[in-house]
N, C-alpha and C positions, 0 to 999 in steps of 0.2 A: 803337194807342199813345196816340193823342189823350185817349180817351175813362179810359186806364186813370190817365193822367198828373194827370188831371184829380183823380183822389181824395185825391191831395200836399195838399188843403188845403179848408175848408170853404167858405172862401169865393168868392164869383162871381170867376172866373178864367178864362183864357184859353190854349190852348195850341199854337204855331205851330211846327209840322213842316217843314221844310223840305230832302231828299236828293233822290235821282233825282228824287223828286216834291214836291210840298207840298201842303198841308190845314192849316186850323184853327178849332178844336174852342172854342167858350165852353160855362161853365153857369151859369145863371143864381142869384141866389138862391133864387129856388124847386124848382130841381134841374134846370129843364130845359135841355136840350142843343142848341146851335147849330152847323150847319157851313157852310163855305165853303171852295171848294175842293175838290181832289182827285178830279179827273174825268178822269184822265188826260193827257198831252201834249198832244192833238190839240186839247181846248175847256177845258183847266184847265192845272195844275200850275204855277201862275204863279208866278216868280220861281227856282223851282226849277235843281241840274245841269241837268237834260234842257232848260230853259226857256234859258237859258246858252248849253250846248251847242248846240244849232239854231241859235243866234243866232250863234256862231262858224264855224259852215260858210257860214252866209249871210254873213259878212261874209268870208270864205276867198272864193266865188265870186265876191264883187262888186270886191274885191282883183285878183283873176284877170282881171276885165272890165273894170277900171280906170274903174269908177264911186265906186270912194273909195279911200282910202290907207291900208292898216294892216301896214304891215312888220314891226314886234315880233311884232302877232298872230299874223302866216300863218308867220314864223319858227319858233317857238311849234307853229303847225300843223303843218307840213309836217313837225316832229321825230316827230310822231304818227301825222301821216298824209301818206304819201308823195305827192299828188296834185297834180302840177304844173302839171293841163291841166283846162279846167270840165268836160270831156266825162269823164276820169279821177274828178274830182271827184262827177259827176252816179253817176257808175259806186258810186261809193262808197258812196254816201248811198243809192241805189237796194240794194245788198248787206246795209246795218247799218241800214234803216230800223224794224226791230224789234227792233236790240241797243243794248238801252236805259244799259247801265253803256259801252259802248263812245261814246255821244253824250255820256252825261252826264260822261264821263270828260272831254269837250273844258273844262269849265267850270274847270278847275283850270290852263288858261294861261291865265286873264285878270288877273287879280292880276298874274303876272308881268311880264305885258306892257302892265298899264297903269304898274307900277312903273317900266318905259323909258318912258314919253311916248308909249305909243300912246294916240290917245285913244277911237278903237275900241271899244277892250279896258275907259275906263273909262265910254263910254257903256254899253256892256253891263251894269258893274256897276251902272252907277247907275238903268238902268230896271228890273234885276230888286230892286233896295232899295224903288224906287215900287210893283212888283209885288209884292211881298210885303207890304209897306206899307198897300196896299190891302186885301189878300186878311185882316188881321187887323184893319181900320177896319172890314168889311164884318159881320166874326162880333161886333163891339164893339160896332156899333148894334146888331144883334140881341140882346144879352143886354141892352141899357140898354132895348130896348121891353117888356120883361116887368120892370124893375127897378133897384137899384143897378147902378151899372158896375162892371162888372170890376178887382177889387184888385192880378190880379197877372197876369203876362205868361209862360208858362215858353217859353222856346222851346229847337227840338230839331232833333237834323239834320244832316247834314256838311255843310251850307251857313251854317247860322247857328250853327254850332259852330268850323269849321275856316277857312271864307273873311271873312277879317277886315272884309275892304271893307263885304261886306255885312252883316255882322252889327253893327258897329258904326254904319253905315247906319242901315239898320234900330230899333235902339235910340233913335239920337239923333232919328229923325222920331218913334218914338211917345212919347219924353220931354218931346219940344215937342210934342205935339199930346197929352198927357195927363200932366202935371207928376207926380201921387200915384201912378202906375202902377209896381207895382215890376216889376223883369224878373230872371228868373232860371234858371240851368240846373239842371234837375232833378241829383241827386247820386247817381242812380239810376234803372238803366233800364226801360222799359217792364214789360218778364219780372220784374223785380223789383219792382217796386210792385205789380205783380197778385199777384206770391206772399207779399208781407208782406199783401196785402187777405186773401187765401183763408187765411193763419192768422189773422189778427183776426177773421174771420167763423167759425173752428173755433171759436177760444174762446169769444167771444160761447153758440155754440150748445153747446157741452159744458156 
């Protein structure tokens, strides 16, 4: 999706993906291609649902262990997932450690539950804005060490599309940490910009 998104515009651009997973993709103005990210949960997908979600069962267990306080969120939780006990909880997590829309589904109470004063719920949001944050500063030097910087920002994703916290987040750090950068949502998806490319390259060749 990164690489097709990228063809929206001629100029050095950037494009940060952010759903279950995240990645993002610059090109430079001599064409070439940067990434960062997108190596799965385990040693990537920073700021991402799934990156969220882990982050809300650990704070579910440590709730349950009364190593910190987060009533909205585990409220929030416990409507999703019935687990009242760590051992039920370990049970859980041990079941859905490879159902991935089922963790990342947990990232859609945090919003809510920082909207009540949990502040849990708005640590989380606000370390995955730094993690995303990061993850498109990281593809930004690499396109500026072959060139101009990057003109424009698209970003994509049920996370920087649908979760306001952090998209808005998000925005406001890379506005202040790059004033001319414009940011914008593609008005077209993936599937579709590849199939407006393969008839512009029809005609081109006919």
């Amino acid at each position: 999706d990164c690489e097709i998104l990228l063809t929206l515009t001629d100029q050095p651009a950037l494009v940060a993906v952010a759903g279950t997973g995240s990645v993002v993709y610059g090109r430079g103005a001599d064409g070439r291609t940067v990434r960062s990210g997108g190596w799965s949960h385990i040693i990537s997908d920073e700021g991402s649902a799934m990156y969220m979600g882990m982050r809300v069962l650990q704070a579910a267990g440590r709730h349950m262990d009364g190593s910190c306080s987060c009533p909205e969120l585990f409220a929030l939780f416990q409507s999703r997932c019935p687990a009242g006990t760590l051992n039920a909880l370990d049970h859980y997590v041990n079941d859905h450690i490879l159902d991935k829309p089922a963790i990342a589904g947990l990232a859609g109470i945090l919003e809510p539950a920082a909207q009540k004063g949990d502040p849990q719920a708005a640590r989380i949001l606000e370390e995955s804005v730094g993690a995303l944050s990061e993850l498109i500063e990281n593809s930004y030097r690499k396109v500026c060490m072959n060139g101009p910087a990057p003109e424009i920002l698209f970003l994509w994703g049920s996370v920087l599309m649908k979760n306001r916290a952090v998209s808005e987040g998000v925005r406001a750090r890379m506005q202040a940490a790059h004033p001319g950068i414009r940011m914008e949502v593609p008005q077209q998806t993936a599937a579709e910009t590849a199939l407006r490319c393969a008839r512009r390259r029809g005609q081109k060749n006919g």
